[in-house]
DSSP file (Angstrom, degrees, kcal/mol; ACC not computed):
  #  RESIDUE AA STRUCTURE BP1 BP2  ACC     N-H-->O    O-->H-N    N-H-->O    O-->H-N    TCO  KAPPA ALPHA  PHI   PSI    X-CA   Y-CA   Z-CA
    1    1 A X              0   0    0      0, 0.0     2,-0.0     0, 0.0     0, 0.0   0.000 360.0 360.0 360.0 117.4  -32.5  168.6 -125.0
    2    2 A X        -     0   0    0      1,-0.1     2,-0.4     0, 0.0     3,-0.0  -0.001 360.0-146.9 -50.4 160.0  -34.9  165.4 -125.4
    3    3 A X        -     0   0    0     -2,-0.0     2,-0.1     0, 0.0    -1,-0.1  -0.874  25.6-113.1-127.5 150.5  -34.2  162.8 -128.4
    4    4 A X     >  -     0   0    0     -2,-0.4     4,-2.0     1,-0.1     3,-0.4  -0.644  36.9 -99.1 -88.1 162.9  -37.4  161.1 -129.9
    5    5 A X  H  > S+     0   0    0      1,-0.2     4,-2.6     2,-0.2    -1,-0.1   0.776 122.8  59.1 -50.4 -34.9  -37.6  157.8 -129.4
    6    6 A X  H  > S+     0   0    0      1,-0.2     4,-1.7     2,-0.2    -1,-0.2   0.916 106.0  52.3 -60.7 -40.7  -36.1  157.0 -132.9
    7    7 A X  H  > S+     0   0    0     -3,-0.4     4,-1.4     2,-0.3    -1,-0.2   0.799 107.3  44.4 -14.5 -78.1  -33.1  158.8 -132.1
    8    8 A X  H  X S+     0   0    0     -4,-2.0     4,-1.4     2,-0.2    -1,-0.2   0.677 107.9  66.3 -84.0 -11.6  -32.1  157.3 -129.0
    9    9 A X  H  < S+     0   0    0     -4,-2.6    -2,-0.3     2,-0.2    -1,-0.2   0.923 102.6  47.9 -23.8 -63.6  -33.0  153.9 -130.9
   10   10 A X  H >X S+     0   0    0     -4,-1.7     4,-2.3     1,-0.2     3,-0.6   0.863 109.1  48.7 -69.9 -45.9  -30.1  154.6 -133.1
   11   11 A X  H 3X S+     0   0    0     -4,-1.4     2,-1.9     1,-0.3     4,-0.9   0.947 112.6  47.5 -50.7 -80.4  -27.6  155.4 -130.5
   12   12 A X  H 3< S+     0   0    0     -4,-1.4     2,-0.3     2,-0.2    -1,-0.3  -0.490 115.4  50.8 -52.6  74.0  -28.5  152.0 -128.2
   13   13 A X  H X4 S+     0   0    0     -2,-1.9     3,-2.5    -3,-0.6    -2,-0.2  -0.288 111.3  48.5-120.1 -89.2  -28.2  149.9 -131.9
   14   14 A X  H 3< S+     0   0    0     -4,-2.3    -2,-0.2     1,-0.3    -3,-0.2   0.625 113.9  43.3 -57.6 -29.6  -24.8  151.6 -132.5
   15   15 A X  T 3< S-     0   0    0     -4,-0.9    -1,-0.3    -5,-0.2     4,-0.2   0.466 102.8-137.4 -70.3  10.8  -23.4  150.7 -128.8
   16   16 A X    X   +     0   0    0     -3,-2.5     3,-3.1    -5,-0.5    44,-0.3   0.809  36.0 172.3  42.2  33.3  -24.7  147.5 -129.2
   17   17 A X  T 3  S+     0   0    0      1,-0.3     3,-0.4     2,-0.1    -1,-0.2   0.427  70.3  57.2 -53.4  -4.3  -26.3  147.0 -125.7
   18   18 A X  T 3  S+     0   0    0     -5,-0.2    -1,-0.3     1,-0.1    -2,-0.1   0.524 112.8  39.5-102.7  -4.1  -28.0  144.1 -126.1
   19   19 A X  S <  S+     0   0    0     -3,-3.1    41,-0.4    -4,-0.2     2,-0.4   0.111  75.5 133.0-126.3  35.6  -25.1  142.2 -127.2
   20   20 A X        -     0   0    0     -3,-0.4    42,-0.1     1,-0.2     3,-0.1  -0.439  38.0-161.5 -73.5 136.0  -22.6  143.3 -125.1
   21   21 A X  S    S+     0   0    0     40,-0.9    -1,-0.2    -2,-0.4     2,-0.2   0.898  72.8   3.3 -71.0 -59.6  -20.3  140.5 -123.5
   22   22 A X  E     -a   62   0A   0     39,-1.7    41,-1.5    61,-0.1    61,-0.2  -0.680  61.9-149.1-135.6 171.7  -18.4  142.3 -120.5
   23   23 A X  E     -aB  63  82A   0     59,-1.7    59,-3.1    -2,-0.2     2,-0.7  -0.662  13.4-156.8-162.4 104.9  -18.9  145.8 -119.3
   24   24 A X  E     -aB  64  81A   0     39,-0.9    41,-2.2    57,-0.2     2,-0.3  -0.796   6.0-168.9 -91.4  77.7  -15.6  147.3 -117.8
   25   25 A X  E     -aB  65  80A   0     55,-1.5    55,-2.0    -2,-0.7     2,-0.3  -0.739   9.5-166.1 -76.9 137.9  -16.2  150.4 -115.3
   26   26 A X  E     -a   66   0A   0     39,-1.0    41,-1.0    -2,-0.3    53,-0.2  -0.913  19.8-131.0-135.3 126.8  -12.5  152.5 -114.2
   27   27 A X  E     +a   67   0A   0     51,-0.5    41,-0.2    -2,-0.3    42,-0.1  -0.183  33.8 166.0 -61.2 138.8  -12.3  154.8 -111.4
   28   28 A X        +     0   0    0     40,-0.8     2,-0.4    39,-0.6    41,-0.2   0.027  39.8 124.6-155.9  39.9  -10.6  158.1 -112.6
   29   29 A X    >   -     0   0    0     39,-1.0     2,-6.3    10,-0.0     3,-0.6  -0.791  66.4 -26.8 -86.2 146.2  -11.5  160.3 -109.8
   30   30 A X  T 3  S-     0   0    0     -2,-0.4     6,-0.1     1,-0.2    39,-0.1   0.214  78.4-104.4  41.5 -29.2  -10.6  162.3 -107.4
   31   31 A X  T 3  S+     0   0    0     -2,-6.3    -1,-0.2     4,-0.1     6,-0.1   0.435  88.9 112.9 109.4  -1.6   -6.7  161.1 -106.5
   32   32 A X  S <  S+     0   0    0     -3,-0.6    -2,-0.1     1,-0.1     3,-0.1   0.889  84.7  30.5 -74.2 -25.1   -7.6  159.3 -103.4
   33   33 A X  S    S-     0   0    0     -4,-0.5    42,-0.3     1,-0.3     2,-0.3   0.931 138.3 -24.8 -89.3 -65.2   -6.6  155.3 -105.2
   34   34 A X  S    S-     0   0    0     -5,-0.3    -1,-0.3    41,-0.1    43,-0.1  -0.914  91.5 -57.8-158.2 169.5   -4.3  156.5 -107.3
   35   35 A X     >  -     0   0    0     -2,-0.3     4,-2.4     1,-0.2     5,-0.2  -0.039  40.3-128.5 -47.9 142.5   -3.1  159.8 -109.1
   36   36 A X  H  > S+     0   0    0      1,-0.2     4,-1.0     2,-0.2     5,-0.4   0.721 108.5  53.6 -80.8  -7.7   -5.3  161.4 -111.4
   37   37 A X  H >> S+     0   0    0      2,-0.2     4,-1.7     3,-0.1     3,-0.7   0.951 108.5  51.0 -70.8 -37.8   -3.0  161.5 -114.0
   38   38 A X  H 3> S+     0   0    0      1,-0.2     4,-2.8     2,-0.2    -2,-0.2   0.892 111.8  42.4 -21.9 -68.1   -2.4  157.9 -113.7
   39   39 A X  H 3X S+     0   0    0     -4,-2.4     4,-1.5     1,-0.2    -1,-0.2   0.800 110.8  58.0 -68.4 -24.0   -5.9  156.8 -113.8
   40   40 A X  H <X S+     0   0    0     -4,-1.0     4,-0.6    -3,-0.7     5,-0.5   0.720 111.5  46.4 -77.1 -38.3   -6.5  159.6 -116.9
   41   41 A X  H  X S+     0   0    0     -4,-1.7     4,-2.4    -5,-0.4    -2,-0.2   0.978 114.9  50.9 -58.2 -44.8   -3.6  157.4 -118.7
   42   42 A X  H  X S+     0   0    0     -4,-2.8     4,-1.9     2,-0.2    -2,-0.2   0.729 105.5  43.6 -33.0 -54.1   -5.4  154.6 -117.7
   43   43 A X  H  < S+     0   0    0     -4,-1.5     4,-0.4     2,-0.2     5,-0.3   0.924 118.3  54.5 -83.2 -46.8   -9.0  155.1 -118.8
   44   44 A X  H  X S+     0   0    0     -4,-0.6     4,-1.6    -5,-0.2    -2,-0.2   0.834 107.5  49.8 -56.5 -35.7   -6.9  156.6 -122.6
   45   45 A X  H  X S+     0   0    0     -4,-2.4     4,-2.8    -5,-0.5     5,-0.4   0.978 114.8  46.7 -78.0 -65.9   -5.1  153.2 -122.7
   46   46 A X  H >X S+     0   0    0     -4,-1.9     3,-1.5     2,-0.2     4,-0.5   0.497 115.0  44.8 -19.9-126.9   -8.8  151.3 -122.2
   47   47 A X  H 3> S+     0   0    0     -4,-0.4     4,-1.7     1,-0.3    -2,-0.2   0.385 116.6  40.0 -58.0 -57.6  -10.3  153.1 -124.5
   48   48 A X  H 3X S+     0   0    0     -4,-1.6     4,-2.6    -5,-0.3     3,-0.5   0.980 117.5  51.2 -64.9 -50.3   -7.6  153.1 -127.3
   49   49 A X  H <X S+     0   0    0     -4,-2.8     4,-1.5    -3,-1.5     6,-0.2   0.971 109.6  45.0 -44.4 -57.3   -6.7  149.3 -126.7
   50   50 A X  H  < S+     0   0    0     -4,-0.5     6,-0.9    -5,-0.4     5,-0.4   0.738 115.4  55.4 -85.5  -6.5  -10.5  147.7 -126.8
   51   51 A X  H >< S+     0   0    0     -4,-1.7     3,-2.1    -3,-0.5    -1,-0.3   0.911 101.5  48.8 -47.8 -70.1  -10.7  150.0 -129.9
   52   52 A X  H 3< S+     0   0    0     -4,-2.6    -2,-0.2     1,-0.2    -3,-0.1   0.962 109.5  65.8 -49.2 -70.7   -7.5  148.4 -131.9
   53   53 A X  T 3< S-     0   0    0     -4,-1.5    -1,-0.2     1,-0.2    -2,-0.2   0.427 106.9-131.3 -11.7 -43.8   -9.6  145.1 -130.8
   54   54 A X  S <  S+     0   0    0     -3,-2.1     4,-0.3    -4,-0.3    -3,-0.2   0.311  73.3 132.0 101.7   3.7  -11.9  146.3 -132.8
   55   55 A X        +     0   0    0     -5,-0.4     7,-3.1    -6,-0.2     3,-0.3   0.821  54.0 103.3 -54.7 -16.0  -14.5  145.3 -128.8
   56   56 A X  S    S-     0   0    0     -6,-0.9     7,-0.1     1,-0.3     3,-0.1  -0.686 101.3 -15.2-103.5 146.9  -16.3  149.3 -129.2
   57   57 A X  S    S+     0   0    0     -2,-0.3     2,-0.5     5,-0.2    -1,-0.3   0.517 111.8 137.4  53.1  20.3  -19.5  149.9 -130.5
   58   58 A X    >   -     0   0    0     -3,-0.3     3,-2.4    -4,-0.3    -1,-0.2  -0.752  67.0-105.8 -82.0 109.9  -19.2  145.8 -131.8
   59   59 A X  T 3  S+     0   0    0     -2,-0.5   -39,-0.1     1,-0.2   -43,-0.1  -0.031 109.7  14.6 -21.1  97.1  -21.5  143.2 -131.7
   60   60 A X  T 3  S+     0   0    0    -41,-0.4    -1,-0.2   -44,-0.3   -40,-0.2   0.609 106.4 133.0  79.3   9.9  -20.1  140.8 -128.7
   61   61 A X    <   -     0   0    0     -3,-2.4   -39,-1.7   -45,-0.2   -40,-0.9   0.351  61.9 -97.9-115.9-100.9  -18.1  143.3 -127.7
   62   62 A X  E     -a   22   0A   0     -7,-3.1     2,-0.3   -41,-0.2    -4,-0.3  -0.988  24.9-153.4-149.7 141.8  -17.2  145.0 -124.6
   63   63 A X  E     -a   23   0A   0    -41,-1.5   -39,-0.9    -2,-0.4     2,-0.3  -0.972  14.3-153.7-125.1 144.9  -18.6  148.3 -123.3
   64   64 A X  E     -a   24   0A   0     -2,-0.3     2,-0.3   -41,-0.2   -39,-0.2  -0.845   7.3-164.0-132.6 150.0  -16.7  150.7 -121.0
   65   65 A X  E     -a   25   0A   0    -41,-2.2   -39,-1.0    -2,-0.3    -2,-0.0  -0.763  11.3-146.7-119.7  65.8  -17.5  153.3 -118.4
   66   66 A X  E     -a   26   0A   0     -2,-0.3     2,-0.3   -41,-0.2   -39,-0.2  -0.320  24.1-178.0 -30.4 132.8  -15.6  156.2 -116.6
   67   67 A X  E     -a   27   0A   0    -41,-1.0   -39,-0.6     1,-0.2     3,-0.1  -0.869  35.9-135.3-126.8 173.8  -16.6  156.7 -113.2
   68   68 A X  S    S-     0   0    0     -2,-0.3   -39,-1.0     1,-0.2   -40,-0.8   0.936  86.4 -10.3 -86.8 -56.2  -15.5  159.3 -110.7
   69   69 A X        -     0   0    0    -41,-0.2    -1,-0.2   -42,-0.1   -39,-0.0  -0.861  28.7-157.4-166.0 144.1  -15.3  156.5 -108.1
   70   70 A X        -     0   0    0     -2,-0.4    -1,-0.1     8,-0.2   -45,-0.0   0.062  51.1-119.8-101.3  31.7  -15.9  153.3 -107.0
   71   71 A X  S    S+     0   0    0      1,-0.1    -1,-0.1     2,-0.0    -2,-0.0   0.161  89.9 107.0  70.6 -10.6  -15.7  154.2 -103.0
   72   72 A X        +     0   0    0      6,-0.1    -1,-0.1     2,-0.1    -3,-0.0   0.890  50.5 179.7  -8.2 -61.8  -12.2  151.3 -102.9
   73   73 A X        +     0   0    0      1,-0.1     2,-0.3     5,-0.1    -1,-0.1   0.771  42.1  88.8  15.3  52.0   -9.6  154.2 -102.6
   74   74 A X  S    S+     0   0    0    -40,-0.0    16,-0.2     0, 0.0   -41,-0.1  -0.949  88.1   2.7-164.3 150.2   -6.7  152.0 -102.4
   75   75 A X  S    S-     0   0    0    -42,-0.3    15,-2.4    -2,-0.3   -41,-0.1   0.672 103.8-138.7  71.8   5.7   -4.6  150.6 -104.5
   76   76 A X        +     0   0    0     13,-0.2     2,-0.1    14,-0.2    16,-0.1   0.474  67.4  66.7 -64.1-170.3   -6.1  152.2 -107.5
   77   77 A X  S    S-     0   0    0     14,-0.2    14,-2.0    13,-0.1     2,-0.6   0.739  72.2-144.4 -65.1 144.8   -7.2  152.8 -110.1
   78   78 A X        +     0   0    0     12,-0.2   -51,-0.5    -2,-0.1    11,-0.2  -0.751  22.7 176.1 -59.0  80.7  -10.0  150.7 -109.9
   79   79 A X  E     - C   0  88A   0      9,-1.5     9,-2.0    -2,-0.6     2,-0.3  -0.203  13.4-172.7 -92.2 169.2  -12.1  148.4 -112.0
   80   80 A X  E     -BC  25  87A   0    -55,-2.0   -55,-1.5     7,-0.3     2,-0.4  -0.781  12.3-155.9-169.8 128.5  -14.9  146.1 -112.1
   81   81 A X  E  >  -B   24   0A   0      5,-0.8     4,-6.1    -2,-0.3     2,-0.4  -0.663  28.7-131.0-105.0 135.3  -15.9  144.1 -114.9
   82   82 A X  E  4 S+B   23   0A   0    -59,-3.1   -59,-1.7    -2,-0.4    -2,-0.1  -0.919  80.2  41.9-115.9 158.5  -19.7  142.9 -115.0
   83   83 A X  T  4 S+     0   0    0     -2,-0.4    37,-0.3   -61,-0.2    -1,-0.3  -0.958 121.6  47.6-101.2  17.5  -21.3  140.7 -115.3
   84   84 A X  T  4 S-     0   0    0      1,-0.1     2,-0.8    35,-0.1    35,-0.8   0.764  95.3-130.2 -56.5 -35.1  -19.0  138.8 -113.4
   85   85 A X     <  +     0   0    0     -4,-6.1    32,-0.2     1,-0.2    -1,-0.1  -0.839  49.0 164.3  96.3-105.2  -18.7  141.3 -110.5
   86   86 A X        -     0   0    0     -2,-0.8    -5,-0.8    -6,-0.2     2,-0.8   0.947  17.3-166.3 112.6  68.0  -15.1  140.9 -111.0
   87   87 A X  E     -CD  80 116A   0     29,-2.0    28,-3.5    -7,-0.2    29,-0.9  -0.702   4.8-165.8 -98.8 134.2  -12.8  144.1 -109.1
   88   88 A X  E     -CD  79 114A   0     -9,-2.0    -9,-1.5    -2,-0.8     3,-0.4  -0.876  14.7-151.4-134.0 158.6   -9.6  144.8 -109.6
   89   89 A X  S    S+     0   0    0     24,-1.6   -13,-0.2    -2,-0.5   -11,-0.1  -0.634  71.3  32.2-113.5 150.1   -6.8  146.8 -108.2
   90   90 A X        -     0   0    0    -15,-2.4     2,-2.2    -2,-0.2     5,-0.3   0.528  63.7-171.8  82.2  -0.5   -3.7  148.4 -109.8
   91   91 A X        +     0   0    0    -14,-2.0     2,-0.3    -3,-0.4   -14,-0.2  -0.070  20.2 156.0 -18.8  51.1   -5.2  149.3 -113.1
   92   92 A X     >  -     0   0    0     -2,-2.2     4,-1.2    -3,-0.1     5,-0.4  -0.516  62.5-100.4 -88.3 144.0   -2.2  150.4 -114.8
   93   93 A X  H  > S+     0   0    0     -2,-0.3     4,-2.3     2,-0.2     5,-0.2   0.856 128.1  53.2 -26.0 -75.7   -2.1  150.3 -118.9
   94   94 A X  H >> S+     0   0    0      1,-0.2     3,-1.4     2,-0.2     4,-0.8   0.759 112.5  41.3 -33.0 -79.1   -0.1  147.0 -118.2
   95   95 A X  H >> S+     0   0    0     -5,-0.3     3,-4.8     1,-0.3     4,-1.4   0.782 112.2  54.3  -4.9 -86.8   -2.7  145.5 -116.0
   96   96 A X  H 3X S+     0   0    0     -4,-1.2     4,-3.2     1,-0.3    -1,-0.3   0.649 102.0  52.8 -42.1 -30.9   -5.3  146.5 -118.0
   97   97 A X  H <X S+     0   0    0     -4,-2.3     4,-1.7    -3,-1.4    -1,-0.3   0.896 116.0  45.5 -70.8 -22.0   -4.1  145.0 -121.3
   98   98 A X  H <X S+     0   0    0     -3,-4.8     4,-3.1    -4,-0.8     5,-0.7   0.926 116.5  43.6 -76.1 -33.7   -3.9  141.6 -119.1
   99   99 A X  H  X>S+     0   0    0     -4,-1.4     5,-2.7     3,-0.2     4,-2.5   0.973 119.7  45.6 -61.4 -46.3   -7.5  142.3 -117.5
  100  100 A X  I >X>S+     0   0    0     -4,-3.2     3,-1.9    -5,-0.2     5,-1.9   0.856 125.0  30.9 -68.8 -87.5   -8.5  143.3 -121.4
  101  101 A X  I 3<>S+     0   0    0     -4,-1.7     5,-3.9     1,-0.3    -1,-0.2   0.754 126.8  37.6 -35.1 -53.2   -6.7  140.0 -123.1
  102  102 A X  I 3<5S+     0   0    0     -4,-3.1     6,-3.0    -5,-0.2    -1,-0.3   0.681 134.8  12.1 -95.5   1.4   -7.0  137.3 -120.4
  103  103 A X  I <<5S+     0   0    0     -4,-2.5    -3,-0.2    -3,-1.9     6,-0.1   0.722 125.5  45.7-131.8 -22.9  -10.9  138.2 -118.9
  104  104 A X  I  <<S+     0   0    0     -5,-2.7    -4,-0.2    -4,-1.3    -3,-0.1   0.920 141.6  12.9 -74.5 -23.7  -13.0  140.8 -121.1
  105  105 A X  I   <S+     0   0    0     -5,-1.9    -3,-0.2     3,-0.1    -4,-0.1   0.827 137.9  44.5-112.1 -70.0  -11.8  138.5 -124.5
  106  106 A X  S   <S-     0   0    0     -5,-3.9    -3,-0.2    -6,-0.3    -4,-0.2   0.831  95.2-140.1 -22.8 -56.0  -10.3  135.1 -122.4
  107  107 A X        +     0   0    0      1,-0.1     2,-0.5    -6,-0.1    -4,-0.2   0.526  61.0 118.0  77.4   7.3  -13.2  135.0 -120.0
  108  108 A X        -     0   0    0     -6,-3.0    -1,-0.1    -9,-0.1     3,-0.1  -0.939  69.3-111.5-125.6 124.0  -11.0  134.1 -117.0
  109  109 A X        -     0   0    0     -2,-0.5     2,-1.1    -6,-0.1    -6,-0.1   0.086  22.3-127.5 -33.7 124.5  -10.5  136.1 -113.9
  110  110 A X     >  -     0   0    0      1,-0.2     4,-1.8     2,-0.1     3,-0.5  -0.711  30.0-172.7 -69.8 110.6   -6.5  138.0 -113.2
  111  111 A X  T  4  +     0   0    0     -2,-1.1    -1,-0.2     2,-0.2    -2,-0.1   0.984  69.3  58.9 -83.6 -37.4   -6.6  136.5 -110.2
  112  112 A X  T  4 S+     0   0    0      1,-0.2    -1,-0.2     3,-0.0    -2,-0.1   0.770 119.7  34.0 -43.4 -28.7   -3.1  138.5 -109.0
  113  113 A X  T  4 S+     0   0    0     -3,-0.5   -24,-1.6   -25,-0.1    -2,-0.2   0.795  97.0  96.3-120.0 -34.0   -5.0  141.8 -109.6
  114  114 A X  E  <  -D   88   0A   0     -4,-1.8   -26,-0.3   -26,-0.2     3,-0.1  -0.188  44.1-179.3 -49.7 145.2   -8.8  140.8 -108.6
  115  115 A X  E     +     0   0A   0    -28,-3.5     2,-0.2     1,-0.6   -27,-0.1   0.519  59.2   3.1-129.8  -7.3   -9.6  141.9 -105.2
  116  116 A X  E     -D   87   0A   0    -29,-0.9   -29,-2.0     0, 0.0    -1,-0.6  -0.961  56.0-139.0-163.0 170.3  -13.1  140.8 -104.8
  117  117 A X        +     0   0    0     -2,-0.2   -32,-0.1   -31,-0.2   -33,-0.0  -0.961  29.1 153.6-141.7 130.2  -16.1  139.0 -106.6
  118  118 A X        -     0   0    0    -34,-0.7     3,-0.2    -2,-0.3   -33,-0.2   0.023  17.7-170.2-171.0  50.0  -19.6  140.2 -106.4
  119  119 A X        -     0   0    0    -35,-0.8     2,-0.5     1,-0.1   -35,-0.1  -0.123  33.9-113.3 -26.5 141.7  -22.3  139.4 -109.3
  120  120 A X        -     0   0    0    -37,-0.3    -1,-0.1     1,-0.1     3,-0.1  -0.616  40.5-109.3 -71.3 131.7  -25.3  141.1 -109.1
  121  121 A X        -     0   0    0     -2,-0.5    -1,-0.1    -3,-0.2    -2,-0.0  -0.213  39.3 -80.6 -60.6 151.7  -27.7  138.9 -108.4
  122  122 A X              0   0    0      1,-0.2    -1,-0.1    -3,-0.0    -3,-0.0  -0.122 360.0 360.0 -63.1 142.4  -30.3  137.8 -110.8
  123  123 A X              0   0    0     -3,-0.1    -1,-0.2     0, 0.0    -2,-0.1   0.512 360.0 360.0 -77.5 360.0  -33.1  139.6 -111.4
């Protein structure tokens, strides 16, 4: 099923991509990083935290992704917050609320839980 243009206008308005801060991908696939129930607790605690935050569908806020995987498969679950490039390992509810407080809202890198750095470069 197609959407008219007007349509899919309104959706991209209500996520607010064009003023999106951070953008927060988490691996919830396949079990090889870490259990899939784990990582499904994971992505539910994301989602419900940057919600209370009042970070979803908000101007300046923060937009988040499930993926099936981000090819790591260790240490999981995985994230990586752009547009910093920013991955991190161990993505546990705990984690994540330090990843959420001190780099999607802080702006500063967990550095205990980051495991690599890798902006895309500019266009």
């Amino acid at each position: 099923m197609s959407a008219t243009d007007e349509e899919l206008s309104t959706v991209l308005a209500s996520l607010h991509l064009d003023s999106a801060r951070r953008h927060i991908f988490l691996c919830v696939g396949g079990g090889k990083c870490a259990e899939v129930e784990a990582s499904e607790r994971s992505w539910a605690y994301l989602k419900k935290r940057l919600r209370e935050l009042g970070l979803v569908d908000a101007a300046g806020g923060v937009l988040r992704t499930k993926v099936n995987c981000l090819r790591v498969c260790r240490d999981g679950p995985i994230a990586v917050v752009y547009p910093d490039g920013t991955w991190y390992r161990d993505c546990t509810p705990d984690n994540l609320e330090r990843i959420i407080t001190e780099h999607l809202i802080g702006g500063r890198v967990v550095a205990t839980l980051a495991i690599a750095t890798s902006p895309l470069a500019p266009a």
